[in-house]
C-alpha positions in Angstrom: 2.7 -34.8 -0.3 0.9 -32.5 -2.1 -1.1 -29.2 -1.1 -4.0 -27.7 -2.2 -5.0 -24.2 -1.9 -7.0 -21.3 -3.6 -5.8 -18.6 -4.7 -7.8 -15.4 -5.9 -7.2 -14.1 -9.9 -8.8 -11.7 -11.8 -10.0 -13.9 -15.4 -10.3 -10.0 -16.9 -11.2 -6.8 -16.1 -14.3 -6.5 -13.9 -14.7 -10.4 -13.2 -12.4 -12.1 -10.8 -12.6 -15.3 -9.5 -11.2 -18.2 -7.0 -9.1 -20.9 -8.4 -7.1 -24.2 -7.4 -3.9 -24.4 -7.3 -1.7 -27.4 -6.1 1.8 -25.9 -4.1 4.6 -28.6 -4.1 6.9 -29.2 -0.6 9.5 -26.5 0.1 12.3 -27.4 -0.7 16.0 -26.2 0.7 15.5 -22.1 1.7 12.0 -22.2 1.1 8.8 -21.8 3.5 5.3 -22.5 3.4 3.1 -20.2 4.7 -0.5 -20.5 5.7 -2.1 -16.8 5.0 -3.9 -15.4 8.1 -5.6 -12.3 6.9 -4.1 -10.2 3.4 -5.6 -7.2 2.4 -7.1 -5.0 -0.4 -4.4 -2.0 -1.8 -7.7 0.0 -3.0 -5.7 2.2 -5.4 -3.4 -0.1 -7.1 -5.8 -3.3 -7.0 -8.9 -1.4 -8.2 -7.1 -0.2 -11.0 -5.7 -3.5 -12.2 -9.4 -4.5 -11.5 -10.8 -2.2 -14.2 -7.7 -3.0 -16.6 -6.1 0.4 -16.5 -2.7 -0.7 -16.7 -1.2 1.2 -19.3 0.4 -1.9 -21.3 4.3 0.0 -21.5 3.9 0.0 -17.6 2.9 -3.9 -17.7 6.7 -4.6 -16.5 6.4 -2.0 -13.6 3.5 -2.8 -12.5 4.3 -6.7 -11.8 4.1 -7.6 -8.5 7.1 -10.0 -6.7 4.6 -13.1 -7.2 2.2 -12.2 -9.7 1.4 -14.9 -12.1 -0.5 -13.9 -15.4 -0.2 -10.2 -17.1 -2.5 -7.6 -17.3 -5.1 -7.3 -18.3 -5.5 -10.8 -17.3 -6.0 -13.6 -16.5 -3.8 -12.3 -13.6 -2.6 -13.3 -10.3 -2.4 -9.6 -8.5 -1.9 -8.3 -4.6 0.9 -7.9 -1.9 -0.4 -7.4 1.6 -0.1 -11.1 2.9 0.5 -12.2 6.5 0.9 -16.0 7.4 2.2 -18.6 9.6 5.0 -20.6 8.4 3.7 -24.3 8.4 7.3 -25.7 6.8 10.9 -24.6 6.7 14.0 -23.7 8.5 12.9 -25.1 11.9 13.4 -21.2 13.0 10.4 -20.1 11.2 8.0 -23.0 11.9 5.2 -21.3 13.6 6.5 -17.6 13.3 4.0 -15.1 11.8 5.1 -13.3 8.8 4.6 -10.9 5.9 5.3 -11.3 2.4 4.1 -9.5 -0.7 2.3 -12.4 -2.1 -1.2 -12.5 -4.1 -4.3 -13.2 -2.2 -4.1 -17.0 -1.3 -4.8 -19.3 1.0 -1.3 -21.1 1.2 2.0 -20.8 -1.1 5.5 -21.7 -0.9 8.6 -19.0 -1.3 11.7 -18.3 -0.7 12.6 -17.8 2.7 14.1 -13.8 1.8 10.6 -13.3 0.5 9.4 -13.1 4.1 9.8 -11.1 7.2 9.0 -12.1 10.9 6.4 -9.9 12.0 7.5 -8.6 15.3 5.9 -9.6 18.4 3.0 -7.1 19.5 2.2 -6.8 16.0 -1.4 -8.1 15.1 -2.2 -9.5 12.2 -4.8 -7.5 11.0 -1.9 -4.1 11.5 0.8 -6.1 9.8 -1.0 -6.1 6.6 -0.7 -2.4 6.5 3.3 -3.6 6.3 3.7 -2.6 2.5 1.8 0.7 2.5 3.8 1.4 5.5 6.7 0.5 3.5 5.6 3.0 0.5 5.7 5.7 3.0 9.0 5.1 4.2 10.2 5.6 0.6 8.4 8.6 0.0 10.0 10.2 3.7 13.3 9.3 2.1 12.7 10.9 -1.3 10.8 14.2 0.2 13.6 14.5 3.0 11.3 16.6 5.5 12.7 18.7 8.2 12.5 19.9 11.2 9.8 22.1 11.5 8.4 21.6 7.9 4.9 22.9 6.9 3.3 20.0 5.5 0.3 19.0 3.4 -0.9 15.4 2.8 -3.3 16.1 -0.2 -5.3 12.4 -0.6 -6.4 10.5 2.9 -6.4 7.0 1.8 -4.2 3.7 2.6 -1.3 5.5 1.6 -1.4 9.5 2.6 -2.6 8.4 6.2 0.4 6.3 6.4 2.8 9.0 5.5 1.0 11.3 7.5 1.6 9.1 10.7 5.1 9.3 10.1 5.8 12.9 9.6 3.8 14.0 12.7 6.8 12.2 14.6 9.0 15.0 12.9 10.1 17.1 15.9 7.6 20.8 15.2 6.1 19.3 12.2 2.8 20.8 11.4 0.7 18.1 9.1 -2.2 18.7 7.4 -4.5 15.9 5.6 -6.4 17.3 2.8 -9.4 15.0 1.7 -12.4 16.1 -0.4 -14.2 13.8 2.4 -14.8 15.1 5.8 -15.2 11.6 7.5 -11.4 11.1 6.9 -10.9 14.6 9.5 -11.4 11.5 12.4 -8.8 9.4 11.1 -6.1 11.8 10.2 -6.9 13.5 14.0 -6.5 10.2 15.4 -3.4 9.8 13.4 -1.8 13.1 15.1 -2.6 15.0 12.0 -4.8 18.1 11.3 -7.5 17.6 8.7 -8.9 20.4 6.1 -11.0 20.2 3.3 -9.7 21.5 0.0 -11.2 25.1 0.4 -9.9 25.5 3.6 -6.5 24.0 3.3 -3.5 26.1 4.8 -1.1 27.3 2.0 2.7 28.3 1.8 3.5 24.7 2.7 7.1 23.7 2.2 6.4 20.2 1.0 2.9 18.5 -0.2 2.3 14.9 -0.6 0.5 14.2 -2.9 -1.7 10.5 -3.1 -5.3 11.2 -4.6 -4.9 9.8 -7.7 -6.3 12.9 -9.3 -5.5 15.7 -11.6 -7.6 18.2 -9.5 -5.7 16.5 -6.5 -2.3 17.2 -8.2 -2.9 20.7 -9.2 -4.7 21.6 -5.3 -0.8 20.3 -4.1 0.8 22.4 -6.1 -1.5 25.5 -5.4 -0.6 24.6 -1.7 3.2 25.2 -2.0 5.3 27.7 -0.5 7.7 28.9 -2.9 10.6 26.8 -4.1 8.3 24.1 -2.6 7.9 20.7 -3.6 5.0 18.5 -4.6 6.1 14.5 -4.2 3.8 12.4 -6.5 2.9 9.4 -5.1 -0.2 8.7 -7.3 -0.7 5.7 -9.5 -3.3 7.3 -12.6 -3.0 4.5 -14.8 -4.2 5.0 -18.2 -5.7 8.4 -16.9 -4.8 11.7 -18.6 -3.3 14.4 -16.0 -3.9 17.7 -16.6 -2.8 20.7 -15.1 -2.3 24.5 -15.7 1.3 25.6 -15.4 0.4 28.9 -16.0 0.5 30.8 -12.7 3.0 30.7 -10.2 4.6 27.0 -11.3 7.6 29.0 -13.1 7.5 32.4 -10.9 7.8 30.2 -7.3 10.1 27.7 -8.6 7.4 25.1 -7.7 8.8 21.5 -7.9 7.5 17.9 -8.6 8.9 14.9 -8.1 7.5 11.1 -8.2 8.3 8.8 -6.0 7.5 4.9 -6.3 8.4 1.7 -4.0 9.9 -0.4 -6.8 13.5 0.9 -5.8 14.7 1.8 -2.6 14.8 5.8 -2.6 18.2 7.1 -4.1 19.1 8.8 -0.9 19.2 5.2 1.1 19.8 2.8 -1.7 23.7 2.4 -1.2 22.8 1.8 2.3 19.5 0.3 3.0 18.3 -2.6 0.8 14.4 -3.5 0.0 14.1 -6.2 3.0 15.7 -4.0 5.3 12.8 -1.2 4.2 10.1 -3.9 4.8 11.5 -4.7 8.0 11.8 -1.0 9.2 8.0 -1.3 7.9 7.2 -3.8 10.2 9.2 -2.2 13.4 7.3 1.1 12.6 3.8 -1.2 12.6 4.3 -1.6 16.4 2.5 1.7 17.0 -1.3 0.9 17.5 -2.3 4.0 16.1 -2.6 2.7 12.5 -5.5 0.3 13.9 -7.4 3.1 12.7 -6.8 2.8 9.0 -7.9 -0.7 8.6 -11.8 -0.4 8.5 -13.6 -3.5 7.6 -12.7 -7.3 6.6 -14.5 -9.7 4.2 -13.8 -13.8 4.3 -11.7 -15.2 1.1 -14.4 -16.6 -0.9 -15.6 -12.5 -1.0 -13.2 -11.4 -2.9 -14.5 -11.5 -6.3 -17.7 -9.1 -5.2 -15.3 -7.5 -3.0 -13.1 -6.0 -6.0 -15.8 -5.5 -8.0 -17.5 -3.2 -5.3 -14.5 -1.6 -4.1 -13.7 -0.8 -7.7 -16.5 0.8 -9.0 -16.8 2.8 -5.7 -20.1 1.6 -4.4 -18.0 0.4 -1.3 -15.6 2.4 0.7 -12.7 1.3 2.6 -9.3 2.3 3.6 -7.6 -0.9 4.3 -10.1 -3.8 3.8 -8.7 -6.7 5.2 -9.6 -10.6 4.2 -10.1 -13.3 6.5 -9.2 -16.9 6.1 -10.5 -20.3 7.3 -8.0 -21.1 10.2 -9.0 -24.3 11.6 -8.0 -26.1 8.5 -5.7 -23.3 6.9 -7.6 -23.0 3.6 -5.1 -26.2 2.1 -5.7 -29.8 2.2 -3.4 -32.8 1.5 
């Protein structure tokens, strides 16, 4: 029998669009998986969006089931949660997450998705890869007990991390957002919340995730000596600039990128990508990241969705997308 769905693809940058696409019966190992809600990463989607992938990163930057390359046509995304419509009989009907593309149904592997644990909504479980980002970056950073920290960047991703070091026994967190409206978020979140004038300094590790070369050079203005800035920030084609001039060589400042591609160094002999995801998922049964996902739009949005989100006449921390359930957005 064979399934129609839809899937969402940006044709090139600025203009996306919905297409067809015909999905063939699982076969041995594999699922399929009717999407429930997916959702919008606004940094890293934007960006490919606008075509700002810088073309040696075009290898990086694919995503597991991207189809197409930048800077298009292109299948892009990775926040999807589904049920599992076909299968190993112990999946049939369990909810799940996978980094997939925005689409209405598709088939995978069955190691390409994990059972979303009971408790979890859908519309938190999307959050499941950000979540999973900041687990990498706590691994990488290795903060301690006590730590003075600054999240410098409030979005999708700094919110995350900033949930998980305010369960860092004495921890004192501070989210540092050019925008005040993000101080009731990161309070909600257990966090303290300054604007960039007013940020604490002599901070023994600063996250950084604006996405900015003012944002960048505020974390390392921030530091403590010997302290360290961990780069989260995707820029693109952007040029960073910063001035290295003051106390980066006399403090022994630090930076230090981190990225989800590879399990962090310090866990990689031990922990492999699905059991990150899963720890994701586990972490996703706290209900105080319903806070970070602020608005939803149905399927058929998505092409004036991106455009809006990406050339910021929309705002949004985790948009989520909602899909046609009564018939599951595929037909036979």
């Amino acid at each position: 029998m064979t399934v129609s769905a839809r899937a969402f693809w940006l044709r090139e940058p600025g203009a996306g669009e919905i297409r067809s696409v015909e999905l063939r019966d699982p076969g041995p190992g594999e699922v399929l998986v009717r999407t429930l809600r997916s959702a919008v990463s606004r940094g890293t989607e934007t960006l490919v969006f606008r075509g700002e992938v810088p073309v040696e990163q075009y290898a990086a930057m694919r995503a597991p089931f991207q189809e197409g390359t930048f800077p298009g046509p292109v299948k892009y995304g990775y926040l999807s949660v589904g049920v599992v419509e076909g299968g190993p009989a112990e999946l049939v009907g369990r909810t799940v997450f996978c980094l997939h593309p925005h689409q209405t149904a598709y088939v995978v592997g069955r190691d390409a998705v994990v059972p979303v644990p009971a408790g979890v909504p859908v519309d938190r479980a999307v959050l499941a890869g950000t979540v999973e980002t900041a687990v990498n970056a706590l691994w990488d950073a290795a903060p301690r007990v006590g730590d003075r920290v600054a999240v410098v960047g409030g979005g999708m991703v700094g919110l995350c991390v900033a949930r998980l070091l305010v369960g860092i026994p004495g921890a004192e967190v501070t989210v540092v957002d050019v925008d005040e409206a993000r101080a009731e978020v990161a309070h909600a979140l257990g966090a303290d919340f300054a604007l960039p004038a007013d940020a604490p300094r002599g901070r023994d590790l600063v996250v950084h995730a604006s996405a900015s070369s003012a944002g960048l050079q505020h974390s390392l203005d921030l530091l403590a000596d010997e302290g360290t800035v961990l780069d989260l920030s995707w820029y693109g084609d952007a040029t960073v600039t910063l001035s290295l001039g003051g106390r980066f060589h006399s403090g022994r400042l630090a930076i230090r990128s981190s990225q989800v591609g590879m399990v962090s160094p310090s866990r990689r002999t031990s922990r492999s990508t699905a059991d990150r995801l899963t720890l994701a998922l586990e972490l996703l049964r706290d209900p105080a990241f319903d806070v970070l996902v602020s608005g939803s739009s149905p399927f058929d949005d998505l092409p004036d969705l991106l455009r809006t989100l990406a050339d910021g006449s929309r705002a949004a921390l985790c948009h989520t997308i909602t899909y046609d359930q009564e018939v599951g957005g595929c037909s036979a």
